[in-house]
Structure formats: structure tokens, C-alpha cells
C-alpha positions as CSV (number, residue, x, y, z in Angstrom):
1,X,8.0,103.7,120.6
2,X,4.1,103.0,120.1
3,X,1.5,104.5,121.7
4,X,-0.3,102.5,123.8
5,X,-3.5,101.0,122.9
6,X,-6.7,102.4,124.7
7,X,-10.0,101.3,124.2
8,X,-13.3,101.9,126.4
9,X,-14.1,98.8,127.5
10,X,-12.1,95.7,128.1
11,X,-12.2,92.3,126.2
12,X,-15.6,90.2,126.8
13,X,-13.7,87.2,128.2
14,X,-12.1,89.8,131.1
15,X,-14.6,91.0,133.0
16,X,-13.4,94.0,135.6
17,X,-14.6,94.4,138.9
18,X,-17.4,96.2,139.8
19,X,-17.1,98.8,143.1
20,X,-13.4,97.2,143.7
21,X,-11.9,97.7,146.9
22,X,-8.5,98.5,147.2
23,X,-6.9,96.2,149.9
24,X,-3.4,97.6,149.2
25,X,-4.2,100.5,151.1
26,X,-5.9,98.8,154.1
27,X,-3.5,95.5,154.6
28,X,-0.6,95.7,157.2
29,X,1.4,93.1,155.4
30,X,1.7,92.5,152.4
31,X,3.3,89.5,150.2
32,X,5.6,90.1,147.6
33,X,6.1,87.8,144.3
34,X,9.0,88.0,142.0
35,X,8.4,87.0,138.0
36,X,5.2,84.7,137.6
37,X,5.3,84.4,133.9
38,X,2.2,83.2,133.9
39,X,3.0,80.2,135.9
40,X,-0.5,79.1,137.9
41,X,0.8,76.3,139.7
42,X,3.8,78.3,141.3
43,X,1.2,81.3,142.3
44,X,-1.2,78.7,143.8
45,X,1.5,77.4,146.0
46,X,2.8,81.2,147.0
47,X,-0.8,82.1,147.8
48,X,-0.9,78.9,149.5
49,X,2.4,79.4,151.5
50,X,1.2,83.1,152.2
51,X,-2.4,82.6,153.4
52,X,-1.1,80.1,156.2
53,X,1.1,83.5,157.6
54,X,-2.2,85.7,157.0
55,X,-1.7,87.2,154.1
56,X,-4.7,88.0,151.7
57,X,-2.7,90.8,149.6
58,X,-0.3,89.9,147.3
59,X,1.9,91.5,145.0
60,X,4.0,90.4,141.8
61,X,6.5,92.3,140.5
62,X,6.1,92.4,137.3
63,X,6.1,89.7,134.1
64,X,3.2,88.6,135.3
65,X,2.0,86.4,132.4
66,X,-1.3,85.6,132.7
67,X,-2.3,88.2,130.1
68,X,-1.0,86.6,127.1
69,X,-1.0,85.7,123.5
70,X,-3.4,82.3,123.9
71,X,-7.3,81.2,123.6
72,X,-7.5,80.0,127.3
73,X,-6.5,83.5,129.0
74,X,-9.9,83.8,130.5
75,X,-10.0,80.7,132.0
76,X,-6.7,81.0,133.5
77,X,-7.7,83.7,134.9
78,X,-10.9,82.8,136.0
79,X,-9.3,80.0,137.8
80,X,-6.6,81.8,139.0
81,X,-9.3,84.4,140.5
82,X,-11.5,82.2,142.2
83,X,-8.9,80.1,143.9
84,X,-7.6,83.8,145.7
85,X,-11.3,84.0,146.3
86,X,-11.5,80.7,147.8
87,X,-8.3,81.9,150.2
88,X,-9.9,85.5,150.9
89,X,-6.6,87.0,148.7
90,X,-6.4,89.4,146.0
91,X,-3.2,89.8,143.7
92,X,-2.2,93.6,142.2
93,X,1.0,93.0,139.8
94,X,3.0,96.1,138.1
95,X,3.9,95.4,134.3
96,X,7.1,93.7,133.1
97,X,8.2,93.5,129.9
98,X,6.5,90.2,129.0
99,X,3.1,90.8,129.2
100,X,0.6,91.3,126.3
101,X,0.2,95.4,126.4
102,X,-2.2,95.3,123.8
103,X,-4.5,92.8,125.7
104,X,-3.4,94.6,129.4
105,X,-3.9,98.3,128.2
106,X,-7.6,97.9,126.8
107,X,-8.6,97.8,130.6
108,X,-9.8,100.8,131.6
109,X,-8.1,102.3,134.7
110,X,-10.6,102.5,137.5
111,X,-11.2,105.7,139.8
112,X,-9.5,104.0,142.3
113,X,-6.6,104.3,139.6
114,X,-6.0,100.6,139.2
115,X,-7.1,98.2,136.5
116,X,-9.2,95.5,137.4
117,X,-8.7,92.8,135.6
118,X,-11.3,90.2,137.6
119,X,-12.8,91.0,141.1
120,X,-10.1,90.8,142.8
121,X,-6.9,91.3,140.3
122,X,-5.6,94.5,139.3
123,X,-2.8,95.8,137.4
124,X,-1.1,98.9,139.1
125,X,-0.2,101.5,136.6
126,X,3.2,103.1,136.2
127,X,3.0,106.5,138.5
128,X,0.1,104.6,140.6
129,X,0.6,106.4,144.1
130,X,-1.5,105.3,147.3
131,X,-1.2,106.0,151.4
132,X,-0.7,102.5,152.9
133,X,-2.6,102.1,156.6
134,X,0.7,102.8,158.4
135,X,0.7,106.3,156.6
136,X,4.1,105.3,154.3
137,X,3.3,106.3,150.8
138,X,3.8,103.6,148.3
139,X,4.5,104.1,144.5
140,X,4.7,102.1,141.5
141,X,7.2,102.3,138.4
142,X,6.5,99.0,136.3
143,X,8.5,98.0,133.1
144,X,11.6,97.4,131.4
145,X,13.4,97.0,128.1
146,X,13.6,93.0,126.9
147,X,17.5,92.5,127.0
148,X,16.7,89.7,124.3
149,X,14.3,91.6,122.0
150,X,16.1,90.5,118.8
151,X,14.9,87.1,119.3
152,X,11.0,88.0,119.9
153,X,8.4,89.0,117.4
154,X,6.3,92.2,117.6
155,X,2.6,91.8,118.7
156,X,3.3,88.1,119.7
157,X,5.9,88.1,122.4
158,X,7.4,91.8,122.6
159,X,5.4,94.7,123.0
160,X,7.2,98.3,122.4
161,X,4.9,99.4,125.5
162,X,7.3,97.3,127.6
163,X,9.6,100.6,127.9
164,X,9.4,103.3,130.4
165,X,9.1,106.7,128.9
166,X,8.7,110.5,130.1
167,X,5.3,110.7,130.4
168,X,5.5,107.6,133.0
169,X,8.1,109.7,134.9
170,X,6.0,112.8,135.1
171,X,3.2,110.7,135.9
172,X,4.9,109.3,138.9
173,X,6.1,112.8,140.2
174,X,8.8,113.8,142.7
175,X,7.3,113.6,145.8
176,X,9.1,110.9,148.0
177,X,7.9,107.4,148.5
178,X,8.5,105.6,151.7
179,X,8.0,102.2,149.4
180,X,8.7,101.8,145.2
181,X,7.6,99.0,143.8
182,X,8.2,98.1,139.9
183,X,10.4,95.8,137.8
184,X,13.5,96.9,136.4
185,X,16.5,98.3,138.9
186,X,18.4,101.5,139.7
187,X,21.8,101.8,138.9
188,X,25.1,101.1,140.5
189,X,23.4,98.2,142.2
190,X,26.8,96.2,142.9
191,X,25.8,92.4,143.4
192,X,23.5,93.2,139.9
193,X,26.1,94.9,138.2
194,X,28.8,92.1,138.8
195,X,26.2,89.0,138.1
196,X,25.6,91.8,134.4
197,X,28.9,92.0,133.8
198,X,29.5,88.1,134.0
199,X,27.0,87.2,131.7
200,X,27.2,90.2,129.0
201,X,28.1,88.4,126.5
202,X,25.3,85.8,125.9
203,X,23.0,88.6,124.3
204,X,23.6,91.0,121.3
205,X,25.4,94.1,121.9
206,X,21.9,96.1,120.6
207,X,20.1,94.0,123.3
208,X,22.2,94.9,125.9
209,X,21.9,98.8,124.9
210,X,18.6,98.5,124.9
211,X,17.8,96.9,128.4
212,X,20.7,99.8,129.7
213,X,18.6,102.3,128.1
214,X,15.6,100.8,129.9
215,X,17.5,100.6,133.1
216,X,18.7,103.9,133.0
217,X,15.1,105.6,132.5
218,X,14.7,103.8,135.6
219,X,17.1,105.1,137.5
220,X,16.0,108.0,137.0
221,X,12.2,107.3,138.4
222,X,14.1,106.1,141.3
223,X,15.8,109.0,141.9
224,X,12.9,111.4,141.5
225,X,11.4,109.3,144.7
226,X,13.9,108.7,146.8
227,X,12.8,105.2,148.3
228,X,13.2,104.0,151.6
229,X,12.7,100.9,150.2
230,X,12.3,99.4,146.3
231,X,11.4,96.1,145.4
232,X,11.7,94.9,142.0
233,X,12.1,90.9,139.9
234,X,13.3,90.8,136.2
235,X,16.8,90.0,136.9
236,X,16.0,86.3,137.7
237,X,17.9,86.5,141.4
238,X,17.6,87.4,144.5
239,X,19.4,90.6,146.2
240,X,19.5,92.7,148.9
241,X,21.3,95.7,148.9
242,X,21.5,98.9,150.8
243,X,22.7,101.3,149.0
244,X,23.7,105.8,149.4
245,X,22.6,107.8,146.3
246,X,23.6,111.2,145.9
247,X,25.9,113.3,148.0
248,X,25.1,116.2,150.3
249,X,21.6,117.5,150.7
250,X,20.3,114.6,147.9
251,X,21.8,111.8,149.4
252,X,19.7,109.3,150.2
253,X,19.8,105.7,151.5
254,X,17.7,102.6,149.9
255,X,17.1,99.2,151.0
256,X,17.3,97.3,147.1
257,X,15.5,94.0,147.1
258,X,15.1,91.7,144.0
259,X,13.4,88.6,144.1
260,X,13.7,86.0,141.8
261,X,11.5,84.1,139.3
262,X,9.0,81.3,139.3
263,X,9.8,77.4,139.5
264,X,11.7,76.7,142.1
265,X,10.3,75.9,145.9
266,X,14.1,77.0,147.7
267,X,15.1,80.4,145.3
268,X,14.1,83.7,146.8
269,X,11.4,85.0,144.9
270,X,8.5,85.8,147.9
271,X,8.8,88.1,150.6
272,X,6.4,89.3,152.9
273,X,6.4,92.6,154.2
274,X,5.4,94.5,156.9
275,X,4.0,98.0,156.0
276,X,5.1,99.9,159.3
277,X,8.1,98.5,160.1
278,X,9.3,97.9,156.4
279,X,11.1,94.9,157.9
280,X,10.9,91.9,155.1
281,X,10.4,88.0,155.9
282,X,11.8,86.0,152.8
283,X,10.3,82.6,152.6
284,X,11.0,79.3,149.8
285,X,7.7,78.6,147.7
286,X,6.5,76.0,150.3
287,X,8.3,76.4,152.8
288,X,6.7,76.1,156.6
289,X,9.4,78.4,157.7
290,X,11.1,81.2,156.3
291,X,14.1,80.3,153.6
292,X,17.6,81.4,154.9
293,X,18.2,83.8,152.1
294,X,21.9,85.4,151.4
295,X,23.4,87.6,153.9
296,X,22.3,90.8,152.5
297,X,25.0,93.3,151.4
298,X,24.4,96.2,153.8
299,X,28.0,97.9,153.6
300,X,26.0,101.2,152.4
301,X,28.0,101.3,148.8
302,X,27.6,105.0,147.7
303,X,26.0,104.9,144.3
304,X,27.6,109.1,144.0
């Protein structure tokens, strides 16, 4: 895999912030997005939807978008920026696997260890730790390996830095996290792995061994953390699963919760959480009350 690209000073059209504050650390709830792809109108309406419940910190989960391959990415974000300003919101996202790495990993990362991208948007790093104000630890773990990279072209719309490697292990540690955020999935996931194994055979047998591989690096970042709770998109669904990992002195339970994807106001691709309690309200794009989501699967499967 390349080495990602690391320069010291961002692109001129992508100003960072100066003196950022980090309202991830501060907020008592927090609202979760699944995949934007770069999709302003849907995160206008979420932002929209949240900010009537309170919510002025907001977080996708990855393929965010907006950092792309295209001459208006400044404005788009600009605009994007300034209409969170006009709502008193700021927006964090973890990488996907469709973002433009060589664009994203210019940005320097702050000492605040984020990457500002405008005043208030920030990418959060893989191995990005940080104390939330209930005094749960939260960790982040972003990318994953493009199930359908045979169909996309190098530099334009794939980016080897999409996959998780060592070094992004180490640098997320072993020290448990009450919260994981990222993108791909662990393993043995059972309402994932049956929704996988229906639909295997649309993509090449190389692209499924690839997104496995990426999966199972994963897994294993999982493991080393031991969440209480991980929320994650790229699947394109919504799921919530509690699942037992391990067996005697490392088991350990975790709440799984996928959202899915932009363009839709009824799927389940929001949630707003509530840092102390780690309860989760799931809520339709525009929905004045919260979406009845499916029944979550809470028969504690053990993963062994």
C-alpha cells in the first residue's frame, strides 16, 4: 500500500481553523451520520433535523465526500461550513474509503490531534483518542477496503490509503474505549454477515477478499479496545446488534450500530447519542419525531 501523502500546509482553497476548539469533548450529545458521500442537501437537512433536538456536534461516519476529485470543493465546503455556522454546529467525520486521501492527508493534524478542514470541520484521525465530558473515553478507527475497487481508477476514485494498516492499530492502542467510532465493522456481526452472504455474488471474488481483508484488520482494532459501544456506516443499512466477544477473562459485550447512507428521509442513517448514558435516539432525515427503527437484535450472539 502507498504511503500516505504529507505536506506542511494544506491546499489554498482549504483554509484550517485557527485556535479550534474541540466540541467533541465538551458536548453531552452528540449526533451521529451514516455515509454522506458528499451529499450537501441530505447534511443540511440532518443538521437541520438535529439542531431542532439541540445538537450542535455532529458526526459522520465515514465516506464523507466532500473532499473530492472536483474544482468546486472549496465552495462546497465553504457553504457547507457556514450554514453549521449559521446553526451554532460543527461536523468531525472519520475516513471511509471514498474520500480523496491525497487532498484529505495534506491537512496538517492539529495539536488538538484533529484536522481542521474549515473552522469548524475536522477530520478525526485513525487512533484519535479523547475523554468526552461524561468521563467515557472515545476512540476512532476510520477506513475500509472498497469491496468494488476493480471498477475504480487510482488517484481519481480509489485511494490505496483507504486501508487500515499496523501502524493505525498501534496508533490506536489497547487501552479500552467506552465509545469506537469508525467505518468498517467487526466480525461475526450476524444481521451483516447474512445481508454479505446474500449479496456475494454481485462483486468479483478479488473484491470481496479485499474488503474481508479490510474487515478483518478491523476486527482486530476492535478487539484491542473492547467497546462498550461502536458505531460505524459503509454497509449501506441499518443494524443494531449486541454482541459477546471472547470467552473467559476477554469476553466482552458490544452494542454494534450501523447506520445507513444518504438519500432517503425514512432509512436509519442518524442517531443521536447521549454521552453518559450511551442510550441512542434514531431519527428519519426530517422527521419531527424519532423513526421507528428495527427491533434491535439483542440476543447477546457470542462472536467466540
Amino acid at each position: 500500500m502507498a504511503t500516505p501523502m504529507t505536506v506542511a500546509e494544506p491546499p489554498r482553497d482549504l483554509p484550517t481553523r485557527e485556535d479550534p476548539v474541540e466540541t467533541l469533548a465538551t458536548a453531552t450529545r452528540i449526533g451521529f451520520l451514516g455515509d454522506t458521500h458528499g451529499d450537501l442537501e441530505h447534511v443540511l437537512r440532518v443538521s437541520r433535523t438535529m439542531a431542532a433536538r439541540g445538537i450542535d456536534t455532529l458526526v459522520v461516519l465515514g465516506d464523507f465526500g466532500f473532499i473530492w476529485p472536483r474544482e468546486n470543493t472549496g465552495n462546497i465546503l465553504n457553504k457547507l461550513s457556514k450554514r453549521l455556522a449559521d446553526r451554532g454546529q460543527s461536523l468531525f467525520f472519520v475516513d471511509g474509503n471514498h474520500e480523496d486521501f491525497g487532498r484529505l492527508l495534506r491537512f496538517p493534524i492539529g495539536a488538538d490531534g484533529l484536522r481542521w478542514i474549515r473552522p469548524n470541520l475536522a477530520h478525526i484521525p485513525r487512533g484519535y483518542r479523547t475523554r468526552l465530558v461524561s468521563g467515557r473515553t472515545l476512540a476512532a478507527m476510520g477506513g475500509a477496503n472498497s469491496v468494488d475497487v476493480a471498477l475504480r481508477q487510482e488517484g481519481y476514485s480509489w485511494w490505496a490509503e483507504e486501508a487500515i494498516m499496523d501502524a493505525d492499530l498501534v496508533a490506536l492502542g489497547d487501552d479500552p474505549a467506552d465509545i469506537l467510532i469508525g467505518h468498517d465493522a467487526p466480525m461475526n456481526l450476524p444481521t451483516l454477515d447474512r445481508r454479505l452472504a446474500e449479496t456475494d455474488e454481485l462483486w468479483p471474488e478479488a473484491g470481496r477478499e479485499y474488503a474481508a481483508a479490510g474487515r478483518a484488520i478491523f476486527h482486530r482494532g476492535f478487539i484491542q479496545v473492547q467497546p462498550k459501544l461502536y458505531l460505524g456506516g459503509h454497509y449501506h443499512l441499518f443494524i443494531d446488534d449486541t454482541v459477546a466477544y471472547g470467552t473467559g477473562e476477554t469476553r466482552f459485550v458490544a452494542r454494534v450500530v450501523i447506520l445507513d447512507k444518504n438519500g432517503s428521509k425514512d432509512t436509519i442513517s442518524q442517531a443521536i447519542l447521549d454521552v453518559g448514558t450511551l442510550e441512542l435516539t434514531f431519527f428519519g432525515r426530517d422527521a419531527s419525531a424519532p423513526a421507528a427503527p428495527p427491533t434491535p437484535d439483542t440476543s447477546l450472539n457470542n462472536a467466540g
